[in-house]
GUPATI-418780 format. One line per field, with one value per atom (N, C-alpha, C): x, y, z; residue number from 0; atom name. Coordinates in steps of 0.2 Angstrom, whole numbers, plus 5000, padded with zeros to 4 digits. Layout:
<atoms>
xx X, ...
yy Y, ...
zz Z, ...
resi NUM, ...
name CA, ...
</atoms>
This chain:
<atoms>
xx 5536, 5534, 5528, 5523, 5517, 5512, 5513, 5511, 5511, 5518, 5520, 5511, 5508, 5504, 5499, 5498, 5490, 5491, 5498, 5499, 5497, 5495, 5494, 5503, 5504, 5511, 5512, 5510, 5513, 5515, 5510, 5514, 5518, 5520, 5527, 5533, 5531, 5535, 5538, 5532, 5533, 5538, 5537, 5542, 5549, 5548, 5556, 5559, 5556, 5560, 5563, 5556, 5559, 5565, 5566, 5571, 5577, 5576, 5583, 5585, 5581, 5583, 5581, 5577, 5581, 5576, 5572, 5570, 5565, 5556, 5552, 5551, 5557, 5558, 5562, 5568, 5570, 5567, 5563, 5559, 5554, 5551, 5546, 5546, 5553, 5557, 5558, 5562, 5561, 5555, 5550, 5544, 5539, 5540, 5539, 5532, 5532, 5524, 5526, 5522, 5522, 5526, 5529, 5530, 5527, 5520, 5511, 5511, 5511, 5509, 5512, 5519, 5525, 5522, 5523, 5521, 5513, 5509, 5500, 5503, 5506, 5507, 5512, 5515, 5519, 5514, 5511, 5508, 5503, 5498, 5494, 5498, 5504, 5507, 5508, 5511, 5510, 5505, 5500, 5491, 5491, 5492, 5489, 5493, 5500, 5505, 5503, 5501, 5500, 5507, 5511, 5518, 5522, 5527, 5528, 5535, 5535, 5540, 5547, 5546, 5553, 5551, 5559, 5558, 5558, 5555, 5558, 5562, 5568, 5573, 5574, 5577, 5580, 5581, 5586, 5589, 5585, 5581, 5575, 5571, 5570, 5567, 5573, 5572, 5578, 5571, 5573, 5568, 5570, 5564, 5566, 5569, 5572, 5576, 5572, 5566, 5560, 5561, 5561, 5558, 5563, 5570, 5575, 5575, 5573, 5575, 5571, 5564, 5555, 5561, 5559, 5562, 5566, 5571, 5580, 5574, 5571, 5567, 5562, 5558, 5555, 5557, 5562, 5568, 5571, 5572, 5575, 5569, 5562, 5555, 5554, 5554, 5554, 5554
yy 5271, 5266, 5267, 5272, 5273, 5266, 5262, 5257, 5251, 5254, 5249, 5247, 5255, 5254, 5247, 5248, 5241, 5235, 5235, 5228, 5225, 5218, 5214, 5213, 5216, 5216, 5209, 5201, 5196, 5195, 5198, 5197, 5201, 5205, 5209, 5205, 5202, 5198, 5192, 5190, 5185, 5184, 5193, 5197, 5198, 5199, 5202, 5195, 5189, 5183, 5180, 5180, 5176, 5182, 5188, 5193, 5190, 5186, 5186, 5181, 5177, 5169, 5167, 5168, 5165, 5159, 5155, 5152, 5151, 5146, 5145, 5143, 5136, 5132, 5136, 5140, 5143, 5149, 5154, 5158, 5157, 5151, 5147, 5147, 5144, 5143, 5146, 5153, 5157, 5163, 5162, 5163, 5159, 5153, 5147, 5145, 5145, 5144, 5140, 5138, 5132, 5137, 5133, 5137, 5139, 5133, 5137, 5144, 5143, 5151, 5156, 5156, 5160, 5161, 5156, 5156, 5160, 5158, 5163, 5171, 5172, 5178, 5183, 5180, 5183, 5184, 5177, 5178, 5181, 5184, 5191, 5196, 5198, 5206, 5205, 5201, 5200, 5201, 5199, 5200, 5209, 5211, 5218, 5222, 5221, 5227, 5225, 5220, 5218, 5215, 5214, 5212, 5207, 5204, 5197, 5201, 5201, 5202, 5200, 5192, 5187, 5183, 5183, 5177, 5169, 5166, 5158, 5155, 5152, 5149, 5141, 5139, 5131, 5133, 5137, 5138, 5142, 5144, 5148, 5156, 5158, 5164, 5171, 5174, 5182, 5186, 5194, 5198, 5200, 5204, 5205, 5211, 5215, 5221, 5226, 5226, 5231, 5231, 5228, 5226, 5226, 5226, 5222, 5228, 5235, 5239, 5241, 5237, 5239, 5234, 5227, 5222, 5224, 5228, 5229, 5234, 5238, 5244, 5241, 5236, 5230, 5229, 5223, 5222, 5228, 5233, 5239, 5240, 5242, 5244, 5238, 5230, 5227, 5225
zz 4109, 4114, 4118, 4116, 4119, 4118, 4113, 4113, 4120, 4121, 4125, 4133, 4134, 4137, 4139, 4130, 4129, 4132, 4131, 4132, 4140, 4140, 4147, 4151, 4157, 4159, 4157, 4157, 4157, 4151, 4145, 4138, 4137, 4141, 4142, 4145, 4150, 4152, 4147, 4146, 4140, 4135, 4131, 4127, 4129, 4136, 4136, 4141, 4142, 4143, 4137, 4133, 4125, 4123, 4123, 4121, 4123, 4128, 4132, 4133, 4133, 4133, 4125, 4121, 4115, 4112, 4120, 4116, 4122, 4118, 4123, 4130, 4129, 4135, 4142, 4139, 4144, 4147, 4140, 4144, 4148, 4148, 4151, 4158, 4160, 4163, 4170, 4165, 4171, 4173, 4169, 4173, 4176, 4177, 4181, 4175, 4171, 4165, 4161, 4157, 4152, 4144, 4142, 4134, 4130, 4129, 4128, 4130, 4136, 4138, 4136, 4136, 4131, 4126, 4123, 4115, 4114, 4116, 4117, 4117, 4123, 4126, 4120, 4116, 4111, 4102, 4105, 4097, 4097, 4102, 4107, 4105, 4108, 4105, 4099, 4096, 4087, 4082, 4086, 4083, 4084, 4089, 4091, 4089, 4086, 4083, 4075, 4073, 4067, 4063, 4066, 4064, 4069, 4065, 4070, 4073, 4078, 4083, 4085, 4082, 4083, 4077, 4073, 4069, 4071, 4070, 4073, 4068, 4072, 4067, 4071, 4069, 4070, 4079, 4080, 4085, 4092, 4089, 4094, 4090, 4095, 4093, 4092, 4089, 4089, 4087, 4089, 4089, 4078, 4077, 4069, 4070, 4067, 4064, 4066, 4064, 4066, 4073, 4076, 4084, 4090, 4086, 4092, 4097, 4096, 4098, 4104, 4100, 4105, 4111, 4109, 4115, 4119, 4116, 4121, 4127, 4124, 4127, 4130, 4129, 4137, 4141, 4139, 4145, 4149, 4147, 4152, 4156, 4154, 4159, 4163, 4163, 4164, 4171
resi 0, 0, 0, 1, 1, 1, 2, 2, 2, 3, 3, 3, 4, 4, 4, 5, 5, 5, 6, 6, 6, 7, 7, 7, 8, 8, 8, 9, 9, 9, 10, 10, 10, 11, 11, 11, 12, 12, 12, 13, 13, 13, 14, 14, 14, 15, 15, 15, 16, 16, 16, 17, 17, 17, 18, 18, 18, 19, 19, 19, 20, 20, 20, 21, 21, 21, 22, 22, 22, 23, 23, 23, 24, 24, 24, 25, 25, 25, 26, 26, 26, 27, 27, 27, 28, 28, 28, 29, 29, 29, 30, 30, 30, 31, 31, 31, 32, 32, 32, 33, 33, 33, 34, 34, 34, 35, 35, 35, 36, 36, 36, 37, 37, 37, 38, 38, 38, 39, 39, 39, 40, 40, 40, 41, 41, 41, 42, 42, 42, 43, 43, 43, 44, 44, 44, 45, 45, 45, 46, 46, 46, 47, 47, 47, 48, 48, 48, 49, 49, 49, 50, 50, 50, 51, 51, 51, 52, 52, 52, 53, 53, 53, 54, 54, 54, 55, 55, 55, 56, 56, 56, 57, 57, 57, 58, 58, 58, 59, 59, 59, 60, 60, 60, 61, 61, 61, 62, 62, 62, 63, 63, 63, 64, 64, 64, 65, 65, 65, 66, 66, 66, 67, 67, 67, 68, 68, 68, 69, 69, 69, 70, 70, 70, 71, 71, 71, 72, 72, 72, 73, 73, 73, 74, 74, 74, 75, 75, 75, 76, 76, 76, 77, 77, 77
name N, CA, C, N, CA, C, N, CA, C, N, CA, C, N, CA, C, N, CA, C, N, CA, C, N, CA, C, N, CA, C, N, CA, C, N, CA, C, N, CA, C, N, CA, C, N, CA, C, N, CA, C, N, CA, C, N, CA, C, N, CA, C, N, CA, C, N, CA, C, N, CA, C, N, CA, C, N, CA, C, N, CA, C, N, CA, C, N, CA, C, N, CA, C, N, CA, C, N, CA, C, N, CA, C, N, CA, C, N, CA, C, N, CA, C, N, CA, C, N, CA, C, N, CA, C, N, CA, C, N, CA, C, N, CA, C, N, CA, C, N, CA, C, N, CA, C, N, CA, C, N, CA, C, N, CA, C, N, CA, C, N, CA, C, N, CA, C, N, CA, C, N, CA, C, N, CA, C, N, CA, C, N, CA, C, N, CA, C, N, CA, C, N, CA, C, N, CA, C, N, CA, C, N, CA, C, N, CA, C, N, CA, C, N, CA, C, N, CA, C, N, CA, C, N, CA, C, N, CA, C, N, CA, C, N, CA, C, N, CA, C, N, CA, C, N, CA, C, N, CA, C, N, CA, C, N, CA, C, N, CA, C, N, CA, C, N, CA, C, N, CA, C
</atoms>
């Protein structure tokens, strides 16, 4: 989790809103920002680990298998 340092806190935030709500509009939501900004702020930490972090499906985002772990592990420092 030493990575966790580089990151900008709001793409963290970003990260562990999308973790928990599931999907752009809700975690939007409750960081009072547009989905846009969501969406930027995660596709930022996906560029910089070099790996995508949530799959997108019909239903919304879920973290991938590699990652659900890093996420649960946001959410707690969050």
């Amino acid at each position: 989790m030493d990575h966790i340092a580089r990151f900008q806190m709001n793409g963290l935030r970003a990260l562990s809103a999308l973790s928990r709500y599931g999907t752009l509009s809700k975690a939007a939501s409750h960081l009072c920002v547009s989905p846009g900004a969501i969406s930027k702020q995660v596709v930022r930490i996906e560029e910089q680990l070099g790996h995508r972090v949530f799959d997108r499906t019909s239903d919304g985002f879920v973290p991938v298998q590699d990652y659900h772990g890093f996420t649960r592990g946001t959410v707690r420092r969050i």
